[in-house]
PDB file of N, CA, C and O in Angstrom:
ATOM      1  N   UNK A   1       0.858  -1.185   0.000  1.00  0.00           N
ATOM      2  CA  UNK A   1       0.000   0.000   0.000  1.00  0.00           C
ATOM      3  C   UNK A   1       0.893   1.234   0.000  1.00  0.00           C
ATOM      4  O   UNK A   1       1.775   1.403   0.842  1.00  0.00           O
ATOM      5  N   UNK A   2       0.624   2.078  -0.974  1.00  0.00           N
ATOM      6  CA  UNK A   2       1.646   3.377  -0.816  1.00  0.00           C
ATOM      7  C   UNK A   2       1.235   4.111  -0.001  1.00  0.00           C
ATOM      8  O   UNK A   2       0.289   3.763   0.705  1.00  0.00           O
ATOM      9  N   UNK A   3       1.776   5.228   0.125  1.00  0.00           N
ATOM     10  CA  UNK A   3       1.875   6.530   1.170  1.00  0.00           C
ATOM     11  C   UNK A   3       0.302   6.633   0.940  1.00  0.00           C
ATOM     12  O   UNK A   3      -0.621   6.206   1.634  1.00  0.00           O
ATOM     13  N   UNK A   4       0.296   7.503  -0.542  1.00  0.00           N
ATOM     14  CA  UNK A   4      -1.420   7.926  -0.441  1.00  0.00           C
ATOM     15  C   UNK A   4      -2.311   7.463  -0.216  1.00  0.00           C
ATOM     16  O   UNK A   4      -3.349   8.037   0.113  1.00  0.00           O
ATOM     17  N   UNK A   5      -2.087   5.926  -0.371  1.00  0.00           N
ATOM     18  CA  UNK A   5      -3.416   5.302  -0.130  1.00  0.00           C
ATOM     19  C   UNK A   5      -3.582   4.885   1.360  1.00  0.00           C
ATOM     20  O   UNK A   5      -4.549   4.204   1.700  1.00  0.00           O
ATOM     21  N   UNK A   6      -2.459   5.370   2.414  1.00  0.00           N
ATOM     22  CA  UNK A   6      -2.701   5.212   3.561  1.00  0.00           C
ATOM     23  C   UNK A   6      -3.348   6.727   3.845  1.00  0.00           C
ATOM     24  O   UNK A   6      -4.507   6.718   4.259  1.00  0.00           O
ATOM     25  N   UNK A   7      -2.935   7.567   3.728  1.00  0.00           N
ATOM     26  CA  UNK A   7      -3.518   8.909   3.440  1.00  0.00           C
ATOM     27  C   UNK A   7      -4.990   8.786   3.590  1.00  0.00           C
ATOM     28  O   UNK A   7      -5.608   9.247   4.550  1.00  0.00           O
ATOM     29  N   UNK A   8      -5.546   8.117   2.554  1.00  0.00           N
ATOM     30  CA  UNK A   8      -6.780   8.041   1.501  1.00  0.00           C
ATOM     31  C   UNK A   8      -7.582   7.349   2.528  1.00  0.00           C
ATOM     32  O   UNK A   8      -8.683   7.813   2.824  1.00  0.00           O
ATOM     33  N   UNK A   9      -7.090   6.173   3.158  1.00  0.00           N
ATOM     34  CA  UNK A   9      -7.842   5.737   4.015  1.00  0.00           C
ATOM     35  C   UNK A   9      -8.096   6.157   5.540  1.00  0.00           C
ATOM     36  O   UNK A   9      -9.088   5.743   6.139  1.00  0.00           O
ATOM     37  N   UNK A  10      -7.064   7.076   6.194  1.00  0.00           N
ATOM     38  CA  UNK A  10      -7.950   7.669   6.791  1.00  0.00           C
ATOM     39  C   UNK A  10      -8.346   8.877   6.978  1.00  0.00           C
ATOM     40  O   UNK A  10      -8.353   9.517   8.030  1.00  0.00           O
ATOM     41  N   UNK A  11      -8.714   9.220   5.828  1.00  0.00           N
ATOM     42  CA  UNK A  11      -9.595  10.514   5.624  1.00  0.00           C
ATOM     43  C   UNK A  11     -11.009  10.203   5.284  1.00  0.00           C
ATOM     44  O   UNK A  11     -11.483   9.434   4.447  1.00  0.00           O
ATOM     45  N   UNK A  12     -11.621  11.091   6.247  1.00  0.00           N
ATOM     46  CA  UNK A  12     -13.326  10.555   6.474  1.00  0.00           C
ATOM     47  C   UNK A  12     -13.924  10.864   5.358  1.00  0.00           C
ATOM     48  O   UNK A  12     -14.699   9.978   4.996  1.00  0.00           O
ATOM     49  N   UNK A  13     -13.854  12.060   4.449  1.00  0.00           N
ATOM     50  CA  UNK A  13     -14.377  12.883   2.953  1.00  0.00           C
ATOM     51  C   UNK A  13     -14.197  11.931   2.184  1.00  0.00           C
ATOM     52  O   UNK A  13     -15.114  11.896   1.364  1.00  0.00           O
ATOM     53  N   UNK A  14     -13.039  10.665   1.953  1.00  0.00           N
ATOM     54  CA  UNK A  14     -12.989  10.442   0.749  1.00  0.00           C
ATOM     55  C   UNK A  14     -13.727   9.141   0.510  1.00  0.00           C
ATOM     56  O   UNK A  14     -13.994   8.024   0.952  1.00  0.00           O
ATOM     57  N   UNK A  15     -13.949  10.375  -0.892  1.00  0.00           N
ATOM     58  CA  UNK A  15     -15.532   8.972  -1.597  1.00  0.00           C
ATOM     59  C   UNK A  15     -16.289   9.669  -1.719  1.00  0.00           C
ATOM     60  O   UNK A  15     -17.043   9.459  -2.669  1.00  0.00           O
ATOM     61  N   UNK A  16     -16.599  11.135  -0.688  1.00  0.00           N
ATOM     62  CA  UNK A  16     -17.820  11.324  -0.374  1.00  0.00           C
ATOM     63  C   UNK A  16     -18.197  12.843  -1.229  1.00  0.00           C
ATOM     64  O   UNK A  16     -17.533  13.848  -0.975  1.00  0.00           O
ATOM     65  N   UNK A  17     -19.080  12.868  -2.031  1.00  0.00           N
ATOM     66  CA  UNK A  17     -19.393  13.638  -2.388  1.00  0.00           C
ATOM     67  C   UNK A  17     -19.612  15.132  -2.201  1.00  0.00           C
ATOM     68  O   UNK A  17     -18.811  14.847  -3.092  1.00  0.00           O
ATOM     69  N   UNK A  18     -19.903  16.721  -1.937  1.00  0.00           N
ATOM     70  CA  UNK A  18     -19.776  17.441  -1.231  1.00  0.00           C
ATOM     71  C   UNK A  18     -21.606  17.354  -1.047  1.00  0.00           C
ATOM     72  O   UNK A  18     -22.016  17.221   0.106  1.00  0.00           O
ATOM     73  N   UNK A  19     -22.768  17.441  -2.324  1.00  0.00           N
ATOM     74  CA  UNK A  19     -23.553  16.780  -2.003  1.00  0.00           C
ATOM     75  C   UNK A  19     -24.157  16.097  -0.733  1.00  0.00           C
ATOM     76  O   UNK A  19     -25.199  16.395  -0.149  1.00  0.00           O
ATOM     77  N   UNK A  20     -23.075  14.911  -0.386  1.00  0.00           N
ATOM     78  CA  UNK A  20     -23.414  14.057   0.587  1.00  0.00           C
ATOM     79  C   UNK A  20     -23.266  14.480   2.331  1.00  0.00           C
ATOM     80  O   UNK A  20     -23.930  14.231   3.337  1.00  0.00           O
ATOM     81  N   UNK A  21     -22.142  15.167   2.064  1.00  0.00           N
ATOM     82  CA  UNK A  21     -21.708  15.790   2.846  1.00  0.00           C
ATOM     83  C   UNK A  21     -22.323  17.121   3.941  1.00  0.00           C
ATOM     84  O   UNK A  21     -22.141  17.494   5.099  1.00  0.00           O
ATOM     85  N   UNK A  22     -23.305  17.598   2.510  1.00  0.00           N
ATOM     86  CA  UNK A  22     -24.057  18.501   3.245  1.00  0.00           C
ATOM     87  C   UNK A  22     -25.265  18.173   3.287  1.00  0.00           C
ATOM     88  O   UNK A  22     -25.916  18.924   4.012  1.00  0.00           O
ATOM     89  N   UNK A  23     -26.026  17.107   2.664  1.00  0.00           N
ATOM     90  CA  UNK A  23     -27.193  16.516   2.843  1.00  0.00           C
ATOM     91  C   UNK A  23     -27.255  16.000   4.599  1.00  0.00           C
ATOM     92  O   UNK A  23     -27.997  16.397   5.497  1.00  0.00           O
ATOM     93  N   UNK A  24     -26.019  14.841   4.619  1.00  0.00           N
ATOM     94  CA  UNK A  24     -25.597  14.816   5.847  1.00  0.00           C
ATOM     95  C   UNK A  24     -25.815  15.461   6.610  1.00  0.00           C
ATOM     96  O   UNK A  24     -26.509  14.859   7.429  1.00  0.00           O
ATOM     97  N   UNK A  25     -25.531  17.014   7.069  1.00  0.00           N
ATOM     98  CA  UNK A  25     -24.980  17.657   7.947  1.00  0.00           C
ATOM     99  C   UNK A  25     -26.601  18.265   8.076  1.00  0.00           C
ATOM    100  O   UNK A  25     -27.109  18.595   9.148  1.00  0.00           O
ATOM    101  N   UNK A  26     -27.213  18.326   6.875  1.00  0.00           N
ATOM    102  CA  UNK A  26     -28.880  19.188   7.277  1.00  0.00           C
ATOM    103  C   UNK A  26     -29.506  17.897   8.268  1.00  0.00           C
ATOM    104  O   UNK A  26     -29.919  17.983   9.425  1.00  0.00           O
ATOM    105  N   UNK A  27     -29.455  17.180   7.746  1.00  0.00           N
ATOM    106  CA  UNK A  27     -29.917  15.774   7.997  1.00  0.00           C
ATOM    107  C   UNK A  27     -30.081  15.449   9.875  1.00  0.00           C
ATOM    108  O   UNK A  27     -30.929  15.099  10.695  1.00  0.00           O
ATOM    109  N   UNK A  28     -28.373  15.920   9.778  1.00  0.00           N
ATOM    110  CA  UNK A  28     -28.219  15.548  11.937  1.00  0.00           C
ATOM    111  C   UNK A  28     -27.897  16.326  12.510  1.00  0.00           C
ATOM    112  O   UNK A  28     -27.652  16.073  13.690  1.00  0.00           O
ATOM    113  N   UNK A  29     -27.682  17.939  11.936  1.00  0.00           N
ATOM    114  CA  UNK A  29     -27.258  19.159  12.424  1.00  0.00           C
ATOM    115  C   UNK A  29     -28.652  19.796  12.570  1.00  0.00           C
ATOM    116  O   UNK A  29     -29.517  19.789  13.446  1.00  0.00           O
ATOM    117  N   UNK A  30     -28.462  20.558  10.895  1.00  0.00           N
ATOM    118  CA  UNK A  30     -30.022  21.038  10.854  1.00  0.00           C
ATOM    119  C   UNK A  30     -29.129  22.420  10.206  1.00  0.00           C
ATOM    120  O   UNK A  30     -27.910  22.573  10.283  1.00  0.00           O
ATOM    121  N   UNK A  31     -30.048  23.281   9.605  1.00  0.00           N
ATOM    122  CA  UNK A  31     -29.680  24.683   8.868  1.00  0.00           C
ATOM    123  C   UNK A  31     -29.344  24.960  10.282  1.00  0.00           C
ATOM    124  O   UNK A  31     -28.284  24.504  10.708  1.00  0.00           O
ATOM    125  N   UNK A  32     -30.099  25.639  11.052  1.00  0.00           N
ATOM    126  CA  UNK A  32     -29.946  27.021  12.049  1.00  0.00           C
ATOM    127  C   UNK A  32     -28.732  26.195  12.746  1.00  0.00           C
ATOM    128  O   UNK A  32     -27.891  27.027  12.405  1.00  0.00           O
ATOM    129  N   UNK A  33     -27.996  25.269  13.418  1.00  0.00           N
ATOM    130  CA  UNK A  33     -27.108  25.251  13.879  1.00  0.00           C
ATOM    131  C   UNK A  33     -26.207  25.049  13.151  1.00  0.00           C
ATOM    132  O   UNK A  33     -25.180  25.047  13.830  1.00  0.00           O
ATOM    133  N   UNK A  34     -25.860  24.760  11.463  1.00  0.00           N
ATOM    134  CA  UNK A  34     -24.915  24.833  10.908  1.00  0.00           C
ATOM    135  C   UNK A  34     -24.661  26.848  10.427  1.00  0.00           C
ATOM    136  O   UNK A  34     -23.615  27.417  10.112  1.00  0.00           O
ATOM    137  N   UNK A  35     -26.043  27.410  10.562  1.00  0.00           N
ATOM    138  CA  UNK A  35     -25.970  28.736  10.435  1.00  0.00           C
ATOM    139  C   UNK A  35     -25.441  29.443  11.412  1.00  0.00           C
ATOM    140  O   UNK A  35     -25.091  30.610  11.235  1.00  0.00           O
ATOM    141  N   UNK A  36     -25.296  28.700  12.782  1.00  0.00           N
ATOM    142  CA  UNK A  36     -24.700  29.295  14.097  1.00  0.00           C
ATOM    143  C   UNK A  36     -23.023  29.158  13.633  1.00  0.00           C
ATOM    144  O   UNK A  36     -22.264  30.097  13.876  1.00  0.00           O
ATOM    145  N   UNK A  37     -22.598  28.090  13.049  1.00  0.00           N
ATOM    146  CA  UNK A  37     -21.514  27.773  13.325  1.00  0.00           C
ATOM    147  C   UNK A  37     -20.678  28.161  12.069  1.00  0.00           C
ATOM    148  O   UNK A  37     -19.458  28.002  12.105  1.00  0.00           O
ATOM    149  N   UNK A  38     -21.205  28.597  11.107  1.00  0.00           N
ATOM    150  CA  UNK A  38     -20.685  29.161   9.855  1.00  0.00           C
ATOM    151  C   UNK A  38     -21.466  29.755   9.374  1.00  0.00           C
ATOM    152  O   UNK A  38     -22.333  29.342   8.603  1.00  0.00           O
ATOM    153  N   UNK A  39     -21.258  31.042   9.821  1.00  0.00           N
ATOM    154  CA  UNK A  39     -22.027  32.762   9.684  1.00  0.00           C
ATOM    155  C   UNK A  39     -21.863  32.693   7.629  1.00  0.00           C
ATOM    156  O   UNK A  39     -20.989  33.351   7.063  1.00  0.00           O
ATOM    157  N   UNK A  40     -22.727  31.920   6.954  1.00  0.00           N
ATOM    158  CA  UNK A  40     -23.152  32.014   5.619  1.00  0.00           C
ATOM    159  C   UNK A  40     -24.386  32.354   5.330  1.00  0.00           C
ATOM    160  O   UNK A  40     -25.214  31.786   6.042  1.00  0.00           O
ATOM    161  N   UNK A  41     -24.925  33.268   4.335  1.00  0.00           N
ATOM    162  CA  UNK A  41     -26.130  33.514   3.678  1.00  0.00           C
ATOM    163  C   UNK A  41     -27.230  32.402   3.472  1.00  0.00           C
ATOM    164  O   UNK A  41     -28.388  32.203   3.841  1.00  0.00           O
ATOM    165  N   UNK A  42     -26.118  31.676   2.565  1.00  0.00           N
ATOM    166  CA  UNK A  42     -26.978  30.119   1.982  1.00  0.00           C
ATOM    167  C   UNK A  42     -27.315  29.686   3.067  1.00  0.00           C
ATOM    168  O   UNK A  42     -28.427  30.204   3.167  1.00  0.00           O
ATOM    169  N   UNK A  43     -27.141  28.996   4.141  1.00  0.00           N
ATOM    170  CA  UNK A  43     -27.507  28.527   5.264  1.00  0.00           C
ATOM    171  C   UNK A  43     -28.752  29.140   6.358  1.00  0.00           C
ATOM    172  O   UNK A  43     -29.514  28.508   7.090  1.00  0.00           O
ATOM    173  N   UNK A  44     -28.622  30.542   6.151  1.00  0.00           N
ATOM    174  CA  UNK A  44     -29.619  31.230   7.295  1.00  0.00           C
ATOM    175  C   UNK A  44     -30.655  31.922   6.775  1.00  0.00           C
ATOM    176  O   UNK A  44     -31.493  32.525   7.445  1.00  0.00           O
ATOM    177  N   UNK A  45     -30.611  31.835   5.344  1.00  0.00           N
ATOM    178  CA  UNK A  45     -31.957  32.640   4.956  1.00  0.00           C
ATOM    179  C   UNK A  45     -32.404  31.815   3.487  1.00  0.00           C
ATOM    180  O   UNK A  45     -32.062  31.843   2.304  1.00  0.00           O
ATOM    181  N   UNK A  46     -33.115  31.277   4.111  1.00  0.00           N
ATOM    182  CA  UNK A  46     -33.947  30.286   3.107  1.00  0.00           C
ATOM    183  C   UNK A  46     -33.172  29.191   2.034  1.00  0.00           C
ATOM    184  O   UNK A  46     -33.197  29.087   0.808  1.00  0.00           O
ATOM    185  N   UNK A  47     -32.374  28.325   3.268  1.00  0.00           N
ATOM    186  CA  UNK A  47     -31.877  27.629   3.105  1.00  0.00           C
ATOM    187  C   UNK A  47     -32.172  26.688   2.233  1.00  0.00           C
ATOM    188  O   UNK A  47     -33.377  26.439   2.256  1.00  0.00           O
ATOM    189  N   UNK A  48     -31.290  25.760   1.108  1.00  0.00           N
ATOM    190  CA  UNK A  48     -31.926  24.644   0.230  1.00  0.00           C
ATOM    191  C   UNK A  48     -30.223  24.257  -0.059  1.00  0.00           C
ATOM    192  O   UNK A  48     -29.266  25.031  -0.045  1.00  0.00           O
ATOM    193  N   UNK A  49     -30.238  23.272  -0.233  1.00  0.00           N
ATOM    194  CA  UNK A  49     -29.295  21.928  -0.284  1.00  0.00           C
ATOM    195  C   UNK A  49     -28.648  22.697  -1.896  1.00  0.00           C
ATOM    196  O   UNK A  49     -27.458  23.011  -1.947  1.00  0.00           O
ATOM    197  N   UNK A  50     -29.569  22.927  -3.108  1.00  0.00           N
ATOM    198  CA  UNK A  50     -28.855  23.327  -4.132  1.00  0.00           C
ATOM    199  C   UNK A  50     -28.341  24.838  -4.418  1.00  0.00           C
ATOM    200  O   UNK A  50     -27.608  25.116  -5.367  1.00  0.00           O
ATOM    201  N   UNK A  51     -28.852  25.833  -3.416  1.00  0.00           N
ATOM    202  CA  UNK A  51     -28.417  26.990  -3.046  1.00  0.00           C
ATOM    203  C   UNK A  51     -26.858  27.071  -2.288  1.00  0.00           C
ATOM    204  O   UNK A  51     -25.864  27.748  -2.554  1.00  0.00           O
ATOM    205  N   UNK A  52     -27.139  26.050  -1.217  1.00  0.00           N
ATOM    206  CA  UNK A  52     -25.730  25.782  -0.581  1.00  0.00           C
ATOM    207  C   UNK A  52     -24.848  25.393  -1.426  1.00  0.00           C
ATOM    208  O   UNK A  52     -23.769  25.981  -1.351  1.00  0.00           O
ATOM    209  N   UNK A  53     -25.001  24.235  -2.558  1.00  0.00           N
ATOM    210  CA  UNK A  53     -23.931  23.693  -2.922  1.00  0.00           C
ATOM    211  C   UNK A  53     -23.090  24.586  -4.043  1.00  0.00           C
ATOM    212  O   UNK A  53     -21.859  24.576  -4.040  1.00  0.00           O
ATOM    213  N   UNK A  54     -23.839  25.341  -4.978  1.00  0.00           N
ATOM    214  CA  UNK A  54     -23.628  26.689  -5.537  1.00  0.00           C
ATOM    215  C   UNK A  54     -22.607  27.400  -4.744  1.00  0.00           C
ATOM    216  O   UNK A  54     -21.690  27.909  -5.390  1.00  0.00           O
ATOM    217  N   UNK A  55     -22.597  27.542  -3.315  1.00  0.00           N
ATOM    218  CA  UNK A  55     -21.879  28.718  -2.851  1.00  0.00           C
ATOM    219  C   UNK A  55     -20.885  28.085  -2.907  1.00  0.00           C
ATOM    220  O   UNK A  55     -19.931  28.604  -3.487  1.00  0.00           O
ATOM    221  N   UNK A  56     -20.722  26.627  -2.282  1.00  0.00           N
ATOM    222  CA  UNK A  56     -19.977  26.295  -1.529  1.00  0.00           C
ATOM    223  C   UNK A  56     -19.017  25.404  -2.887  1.00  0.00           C
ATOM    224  O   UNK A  56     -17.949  24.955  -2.471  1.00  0.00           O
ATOM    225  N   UNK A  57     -19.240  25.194  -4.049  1.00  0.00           N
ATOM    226  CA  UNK A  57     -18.960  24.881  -4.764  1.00  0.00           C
ATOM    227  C   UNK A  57     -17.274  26.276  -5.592  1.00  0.00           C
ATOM    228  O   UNK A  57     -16.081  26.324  -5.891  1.00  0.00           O
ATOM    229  N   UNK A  58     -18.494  27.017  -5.527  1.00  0.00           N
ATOM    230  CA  UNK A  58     -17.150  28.485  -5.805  1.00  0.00           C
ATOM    231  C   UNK A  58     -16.491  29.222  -4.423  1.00  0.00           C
ATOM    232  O   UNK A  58     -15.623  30.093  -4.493  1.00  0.00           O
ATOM    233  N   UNK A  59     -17.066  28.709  -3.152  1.00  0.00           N
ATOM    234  CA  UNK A  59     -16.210  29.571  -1.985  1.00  0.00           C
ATOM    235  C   UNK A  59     -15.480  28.599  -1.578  1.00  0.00           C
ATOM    236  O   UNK A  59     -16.117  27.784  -0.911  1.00  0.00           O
ATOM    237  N   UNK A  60     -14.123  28.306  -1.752  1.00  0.00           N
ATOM    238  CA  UNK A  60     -12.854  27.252  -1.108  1.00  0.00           C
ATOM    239  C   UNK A  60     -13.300  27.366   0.601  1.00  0.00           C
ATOM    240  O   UNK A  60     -13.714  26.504   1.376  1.00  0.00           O
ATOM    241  N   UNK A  61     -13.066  28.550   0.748  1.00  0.00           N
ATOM    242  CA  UNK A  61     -13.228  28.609   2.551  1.00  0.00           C
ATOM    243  C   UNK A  61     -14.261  28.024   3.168  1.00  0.00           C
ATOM    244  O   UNK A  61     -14.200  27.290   4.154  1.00  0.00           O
ATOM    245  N   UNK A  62     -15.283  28.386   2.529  1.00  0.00           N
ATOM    246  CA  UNK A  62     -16.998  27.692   3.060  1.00  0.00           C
ATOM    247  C   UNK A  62     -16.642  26.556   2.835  1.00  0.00           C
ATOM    248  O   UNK A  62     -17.110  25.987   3.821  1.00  0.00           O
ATOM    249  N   UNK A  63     -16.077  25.680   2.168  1.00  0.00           N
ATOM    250  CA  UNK A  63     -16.605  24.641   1.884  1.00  0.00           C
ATOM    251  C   UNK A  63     -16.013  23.895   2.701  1.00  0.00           C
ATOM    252  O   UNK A  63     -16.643  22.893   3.038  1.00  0.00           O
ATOM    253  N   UNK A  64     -14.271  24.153   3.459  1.00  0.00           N
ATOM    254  CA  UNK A  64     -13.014  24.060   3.736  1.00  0.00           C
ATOM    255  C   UNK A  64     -14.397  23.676   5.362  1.00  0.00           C
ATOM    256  O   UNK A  64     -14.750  22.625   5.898  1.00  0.00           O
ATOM    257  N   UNK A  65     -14.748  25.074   5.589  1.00  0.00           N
ATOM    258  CA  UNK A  65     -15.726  24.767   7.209  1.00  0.00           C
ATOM    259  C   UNK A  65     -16.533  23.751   7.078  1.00  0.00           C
ATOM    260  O   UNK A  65     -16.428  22.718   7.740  1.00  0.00           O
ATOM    261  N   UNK A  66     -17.374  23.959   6.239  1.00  0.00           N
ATOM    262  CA  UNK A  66     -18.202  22.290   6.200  1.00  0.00           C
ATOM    263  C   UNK A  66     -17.754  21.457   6.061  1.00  0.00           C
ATOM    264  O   UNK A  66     -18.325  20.415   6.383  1.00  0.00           O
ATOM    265  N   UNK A  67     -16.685  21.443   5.592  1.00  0.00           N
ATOM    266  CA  UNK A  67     -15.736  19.678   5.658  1.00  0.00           C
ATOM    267  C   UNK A  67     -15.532  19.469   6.835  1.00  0.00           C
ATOM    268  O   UNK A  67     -16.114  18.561   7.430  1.00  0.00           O
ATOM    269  N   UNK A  68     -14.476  20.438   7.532  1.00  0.00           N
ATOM    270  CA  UNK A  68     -14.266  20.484   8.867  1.00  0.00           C
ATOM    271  C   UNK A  68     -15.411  19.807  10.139  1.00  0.00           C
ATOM    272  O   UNK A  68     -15.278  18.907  10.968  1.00  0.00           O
ATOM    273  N   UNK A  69     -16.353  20.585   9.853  1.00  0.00           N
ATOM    274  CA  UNK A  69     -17.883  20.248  10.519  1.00  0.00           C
ATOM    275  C   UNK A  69     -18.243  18.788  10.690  1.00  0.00           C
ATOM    276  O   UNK A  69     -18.210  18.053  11.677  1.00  0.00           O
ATOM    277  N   UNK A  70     -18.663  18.551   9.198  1.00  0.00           N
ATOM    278  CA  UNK A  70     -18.319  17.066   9.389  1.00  0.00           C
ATOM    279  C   UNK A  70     -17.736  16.307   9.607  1.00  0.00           C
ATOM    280  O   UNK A  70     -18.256  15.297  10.082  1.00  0.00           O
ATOM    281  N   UNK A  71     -16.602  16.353   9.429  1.00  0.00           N
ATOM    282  CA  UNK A  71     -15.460  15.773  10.517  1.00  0.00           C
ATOM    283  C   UNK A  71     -15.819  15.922  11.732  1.00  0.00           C
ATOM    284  O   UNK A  71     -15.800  14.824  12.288  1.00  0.00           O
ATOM    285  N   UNK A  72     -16.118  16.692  12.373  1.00  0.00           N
ATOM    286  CA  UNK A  72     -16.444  16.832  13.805  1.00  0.00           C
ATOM    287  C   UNK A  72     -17.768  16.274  13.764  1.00  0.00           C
ATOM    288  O   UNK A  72     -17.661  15.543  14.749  1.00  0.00           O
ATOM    289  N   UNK A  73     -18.798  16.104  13.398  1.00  0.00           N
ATOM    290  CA  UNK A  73     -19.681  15.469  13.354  1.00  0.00           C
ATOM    291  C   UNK A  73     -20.004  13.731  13.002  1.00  0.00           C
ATOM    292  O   UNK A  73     -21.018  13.034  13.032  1.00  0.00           O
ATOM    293  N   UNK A  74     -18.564  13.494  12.666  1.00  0.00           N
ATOM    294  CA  UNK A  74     -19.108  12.377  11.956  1.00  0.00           C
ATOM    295  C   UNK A  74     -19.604  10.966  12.885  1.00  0.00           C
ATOM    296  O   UNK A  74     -20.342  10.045  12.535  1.00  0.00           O
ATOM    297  N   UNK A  75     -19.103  11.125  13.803  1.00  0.00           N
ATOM    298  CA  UNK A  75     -19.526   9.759  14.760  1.00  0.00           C
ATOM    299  C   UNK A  75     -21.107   9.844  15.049  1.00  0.00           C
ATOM    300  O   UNK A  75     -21.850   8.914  14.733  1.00  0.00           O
ATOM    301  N   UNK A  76     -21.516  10.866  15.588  1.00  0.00           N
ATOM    302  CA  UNK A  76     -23.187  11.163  15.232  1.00  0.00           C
ATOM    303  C   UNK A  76     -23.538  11.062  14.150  1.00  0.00           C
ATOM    304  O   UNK A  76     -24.511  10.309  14.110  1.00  0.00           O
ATOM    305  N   UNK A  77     -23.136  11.597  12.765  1.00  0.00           N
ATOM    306  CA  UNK A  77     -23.708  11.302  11.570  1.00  0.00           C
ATOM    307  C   UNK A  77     -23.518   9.524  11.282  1.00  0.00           C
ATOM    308  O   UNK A  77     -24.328   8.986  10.527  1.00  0.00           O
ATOM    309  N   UNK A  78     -22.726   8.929  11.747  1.00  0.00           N
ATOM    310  CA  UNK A  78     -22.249   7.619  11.283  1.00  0.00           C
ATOM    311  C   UNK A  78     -23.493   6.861  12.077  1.00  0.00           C
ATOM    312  O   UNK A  78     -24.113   5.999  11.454  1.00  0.00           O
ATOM    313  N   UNK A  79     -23.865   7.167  13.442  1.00  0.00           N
ATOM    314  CA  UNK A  79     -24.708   6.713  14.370  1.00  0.00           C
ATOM    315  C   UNK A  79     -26.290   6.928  14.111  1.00  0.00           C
ATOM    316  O   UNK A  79     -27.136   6.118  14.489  1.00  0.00           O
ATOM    317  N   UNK A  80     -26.581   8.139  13.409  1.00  0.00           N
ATOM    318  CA  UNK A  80     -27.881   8.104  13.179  1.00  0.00           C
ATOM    319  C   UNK A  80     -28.275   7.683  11.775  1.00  0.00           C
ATOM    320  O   UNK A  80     -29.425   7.725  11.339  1.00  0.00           O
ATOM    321  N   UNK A  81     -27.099   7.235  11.050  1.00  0.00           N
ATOM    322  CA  UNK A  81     -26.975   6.562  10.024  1.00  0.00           C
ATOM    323  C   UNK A  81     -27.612   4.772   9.781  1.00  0.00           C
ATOM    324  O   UNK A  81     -28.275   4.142   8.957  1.00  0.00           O
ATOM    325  N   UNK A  82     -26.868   4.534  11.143  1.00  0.00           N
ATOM    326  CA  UNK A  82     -26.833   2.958  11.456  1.00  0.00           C
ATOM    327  C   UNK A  82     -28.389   2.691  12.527  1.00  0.00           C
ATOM    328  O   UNK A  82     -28.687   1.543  12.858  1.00  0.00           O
ATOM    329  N   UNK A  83     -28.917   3.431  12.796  1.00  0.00           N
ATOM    330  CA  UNK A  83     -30.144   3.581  13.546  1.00  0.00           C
ATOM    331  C   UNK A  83     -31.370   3.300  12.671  1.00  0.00           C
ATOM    332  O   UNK A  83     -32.265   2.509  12.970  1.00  0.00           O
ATOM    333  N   UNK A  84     -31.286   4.310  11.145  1.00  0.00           N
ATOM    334  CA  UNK A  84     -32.142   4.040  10.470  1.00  0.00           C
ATOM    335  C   UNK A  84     -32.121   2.924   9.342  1.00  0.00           C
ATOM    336  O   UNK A  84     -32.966   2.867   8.449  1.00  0.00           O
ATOM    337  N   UNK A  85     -31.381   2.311   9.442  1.00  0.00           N
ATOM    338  CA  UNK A  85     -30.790   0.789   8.674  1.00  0.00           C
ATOM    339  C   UNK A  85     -31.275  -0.361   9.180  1.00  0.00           C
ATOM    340  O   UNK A  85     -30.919  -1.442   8.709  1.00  0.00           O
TER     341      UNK A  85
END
């Protein structure tokens, strides 16, 4: 196994779509506390999954926080994942 693919494996994003990522995060977060935690437009005023991905698609930084987020989220997202299965 080379370097990257040890890399590759443990990084929680990869595979994962940005899509998924923020479907995710509405999913076990919710808008208003992802709007608490990353002061964005798309998020706090009439929020929608294809509005977000637009921003977050052309803003590196926004998108850089929601990765982050989920990372910090992911053991709850992984858990309410395996609940509804």
């Amino acid at each position: 196994m080379g370097e990257e693919d040890k890399t590759q494996k443990n990084n929680l994003l990869h595979g994962l779509t940005l899509e998924t990522i923020l479907t995710d995060l509405v999913k076990y977060v919710g808008w208003e506390k992802m709007s608490e935690k990353i002061s964005i437009n798309c998020f706090s005023n009439n929020p929608t999954i294809k509005s977000s991905l637009s921003f977050l698609r052309k803003t590196p930084w926004a998108r850089k926080k929601v990765e982050v987020m989920y990372e910090f989220n992911f053991k709850r997202i992984q858990k309410g994942k395996a609940e509804e299965a």
